[in-house]
C-alpha positions as CSV (number, residue, x, y, z in Angstrom):
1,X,4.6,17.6,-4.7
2,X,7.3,15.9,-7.3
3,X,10.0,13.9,-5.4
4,X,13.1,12.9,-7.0
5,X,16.3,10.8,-5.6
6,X,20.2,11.2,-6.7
7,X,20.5,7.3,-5.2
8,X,20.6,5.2,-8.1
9,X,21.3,2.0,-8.7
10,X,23.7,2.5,-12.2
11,X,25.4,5.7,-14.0
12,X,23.5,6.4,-17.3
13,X,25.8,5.7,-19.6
14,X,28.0,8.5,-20.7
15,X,27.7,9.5,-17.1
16,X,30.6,10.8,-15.0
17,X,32.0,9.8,-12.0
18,X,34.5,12.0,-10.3
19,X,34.5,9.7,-6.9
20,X,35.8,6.1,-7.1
21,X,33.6,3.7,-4.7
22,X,36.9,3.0,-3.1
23,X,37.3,6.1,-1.8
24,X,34.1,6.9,-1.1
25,X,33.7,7.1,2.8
26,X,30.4,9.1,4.0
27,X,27.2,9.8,1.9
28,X,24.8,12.0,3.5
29,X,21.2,13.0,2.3
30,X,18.7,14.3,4.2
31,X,17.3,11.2,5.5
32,X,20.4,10.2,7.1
33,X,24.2,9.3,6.9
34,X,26.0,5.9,5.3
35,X,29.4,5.3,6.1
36,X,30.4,3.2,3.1
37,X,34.2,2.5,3.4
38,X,34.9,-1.6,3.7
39,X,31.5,-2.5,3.4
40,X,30.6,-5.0,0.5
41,X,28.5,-4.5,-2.7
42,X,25.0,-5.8,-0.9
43,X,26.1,-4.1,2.2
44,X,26.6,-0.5,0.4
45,X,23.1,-1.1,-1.3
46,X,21.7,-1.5,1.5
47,X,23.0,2.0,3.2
48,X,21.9,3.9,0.6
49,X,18.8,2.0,0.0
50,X,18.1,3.4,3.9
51,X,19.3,7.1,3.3
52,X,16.8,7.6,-0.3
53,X,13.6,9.3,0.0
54,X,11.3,6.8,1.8
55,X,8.8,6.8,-1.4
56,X,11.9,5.5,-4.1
57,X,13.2,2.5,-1.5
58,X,10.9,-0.4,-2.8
59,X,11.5,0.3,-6.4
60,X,15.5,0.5,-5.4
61,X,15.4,-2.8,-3.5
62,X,13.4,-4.2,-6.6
63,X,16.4,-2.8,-8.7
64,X,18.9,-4.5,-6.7
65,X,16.9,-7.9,-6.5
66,X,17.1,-7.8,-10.1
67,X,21.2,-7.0,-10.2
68,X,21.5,-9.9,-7.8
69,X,23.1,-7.4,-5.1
70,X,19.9,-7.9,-3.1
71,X,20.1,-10.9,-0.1
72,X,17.2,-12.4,0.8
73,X,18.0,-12.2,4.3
74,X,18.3,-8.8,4.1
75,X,15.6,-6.5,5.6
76,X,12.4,-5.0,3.6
């Protein structure tokens, strides 16, 4: 089976957004629910690092390593 993941870390460009992250409150998936209103760049990576599909959260931490959103102290 093919598994995919709507969490990414940028908009392709040309991409829409019809939400602005500052009025973004809840994101749900399957795997669970982020409440993302007041939290701070790392802290939002973090929430929806934890709500992907379990099999795209490495390469999405790697991402975000290499954006420099990613603290070390934070939690593989």
């Amino acid at each position: 089976m093919v598994y995919s993941t709507r969490i990414v870390p940028t908009i392709t460009p040309g991409g829409i957004i019809t939400d602005p992250r500052a009025t973004t409150m809840y994101v749900v998936t399957e795997y669970g629910m982020f409440n993302c209103k007041g939290m701070s760049t790392w802290q939002r990576a973090e929430g929806l690092i934890n709500i992907a599909h379990p099999d795209f959260r490495e390469d999405l931490i790697k991402q975000a390593e290499s954006m420099k959103i990613w603290k070390k102290s934070n939690k593989r």
